[in-house]
C-alpha positions in Angstrom: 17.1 -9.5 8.2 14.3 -7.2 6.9 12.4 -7.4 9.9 14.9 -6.4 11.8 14.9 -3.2 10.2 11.3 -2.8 9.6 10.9 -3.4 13.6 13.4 -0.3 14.1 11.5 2.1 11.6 8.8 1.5 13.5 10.1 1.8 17.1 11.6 4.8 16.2 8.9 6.8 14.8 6.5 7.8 17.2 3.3 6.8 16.6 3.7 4.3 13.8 2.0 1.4 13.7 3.5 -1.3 10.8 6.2 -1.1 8.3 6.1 -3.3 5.4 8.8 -3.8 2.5 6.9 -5.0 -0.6 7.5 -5.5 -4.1 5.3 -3.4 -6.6 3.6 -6.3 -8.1 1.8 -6.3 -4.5 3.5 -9.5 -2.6 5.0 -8.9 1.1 8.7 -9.3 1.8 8.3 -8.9 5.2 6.4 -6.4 7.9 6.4 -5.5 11.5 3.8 -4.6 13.7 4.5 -3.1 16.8 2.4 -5.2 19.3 0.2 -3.0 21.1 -1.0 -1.6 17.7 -4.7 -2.9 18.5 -5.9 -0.5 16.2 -3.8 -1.5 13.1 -5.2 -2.5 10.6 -3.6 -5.4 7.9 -0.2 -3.7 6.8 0.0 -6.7 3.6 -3.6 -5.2 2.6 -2.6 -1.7 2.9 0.2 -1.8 0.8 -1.5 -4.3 -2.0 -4.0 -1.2 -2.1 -0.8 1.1 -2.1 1.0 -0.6 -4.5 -1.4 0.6 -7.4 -1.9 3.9 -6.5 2.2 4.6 -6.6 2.4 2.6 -9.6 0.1 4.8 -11.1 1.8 8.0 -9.6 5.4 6.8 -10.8 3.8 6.4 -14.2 2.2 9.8 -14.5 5.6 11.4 -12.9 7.5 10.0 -16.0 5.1 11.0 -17.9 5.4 14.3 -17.7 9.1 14.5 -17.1 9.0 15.2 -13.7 11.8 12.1 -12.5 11.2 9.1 -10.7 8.8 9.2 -7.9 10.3 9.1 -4.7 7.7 9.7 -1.9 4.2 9.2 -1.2 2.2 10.2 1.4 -1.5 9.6 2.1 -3.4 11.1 5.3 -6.6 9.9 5.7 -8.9 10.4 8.7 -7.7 7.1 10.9 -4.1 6.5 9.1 -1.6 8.6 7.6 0.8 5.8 5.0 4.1 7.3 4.3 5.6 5.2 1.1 9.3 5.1 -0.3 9.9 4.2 -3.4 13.5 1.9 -3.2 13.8 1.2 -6.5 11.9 -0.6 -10.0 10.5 -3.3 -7.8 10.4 -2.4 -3.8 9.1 0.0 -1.8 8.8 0.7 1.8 5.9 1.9 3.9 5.2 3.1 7.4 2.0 3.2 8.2 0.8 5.3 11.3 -1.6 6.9 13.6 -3.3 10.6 12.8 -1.5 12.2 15.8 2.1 10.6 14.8 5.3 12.6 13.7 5.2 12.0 9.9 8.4 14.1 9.6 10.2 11.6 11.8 8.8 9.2 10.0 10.3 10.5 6.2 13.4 11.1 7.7 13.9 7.7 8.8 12.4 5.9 5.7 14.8 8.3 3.7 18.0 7.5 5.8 16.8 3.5 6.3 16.0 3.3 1.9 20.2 2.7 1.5 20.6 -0.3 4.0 17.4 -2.1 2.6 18.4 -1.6 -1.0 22.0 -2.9 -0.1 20.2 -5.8 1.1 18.0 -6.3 -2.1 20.3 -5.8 -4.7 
């Protein structure tokens, strides 16, 4: 059921690579990698790595009364990792190349957040 979605954030984002839906204490629900991605690199290990960072960031937003996270993004030189945060426990990522559409790619983590949160709850 996840996958399924996952696959169509993917496909529909041009130039991403993986999507993963994980839980913040850094275990997988599921991924997809698109198949020709021969230059991905491990989605479950990006978002382990993730997973601190925007626990970190969602901490220090609270902290200083600024609301709940909702976004993250993180260009680096060979990926750019788009993160939304679904609720206390899940979040979904997109990871992607340097040259992909980053804006497509918010706008469909943002409008694809509601189904997989459906699904969790």
């Amino acid at each position: 059921m996840f996958k399924e979605t996952l696959r169509q954030v993917v496909e529909s984002t041009e130039g991403a690579i993986a999507g993963l839906l994980m839980g913040f204490d850094g275990i997988a629900v599921e991924s997809y990698t698109r198949d020709e991605a021969t230059d991905a690199k491990d989605i479950n290990e990006i978002g382990m790595e993730f997973s601190v960072i925007v626990g970190s960031i969602r901490r220090a937003a609270e902290t200083l009364e600024a609301g709940g996270a909702r976004e993250v993004s993180i260009q680096a030189e060979h990926l750019v990792t788009l993160i939304r945060v679904l609720n206390d426990d899940y979040f979904l990522a997109l990871t992607m190349r340097p040259d992909g559409n980053p804006g497509k790619g918010r706008f469909v983590l943002r409008t694809t957040a509601p189904k997989l949160i459906a699904e969790l709850s």
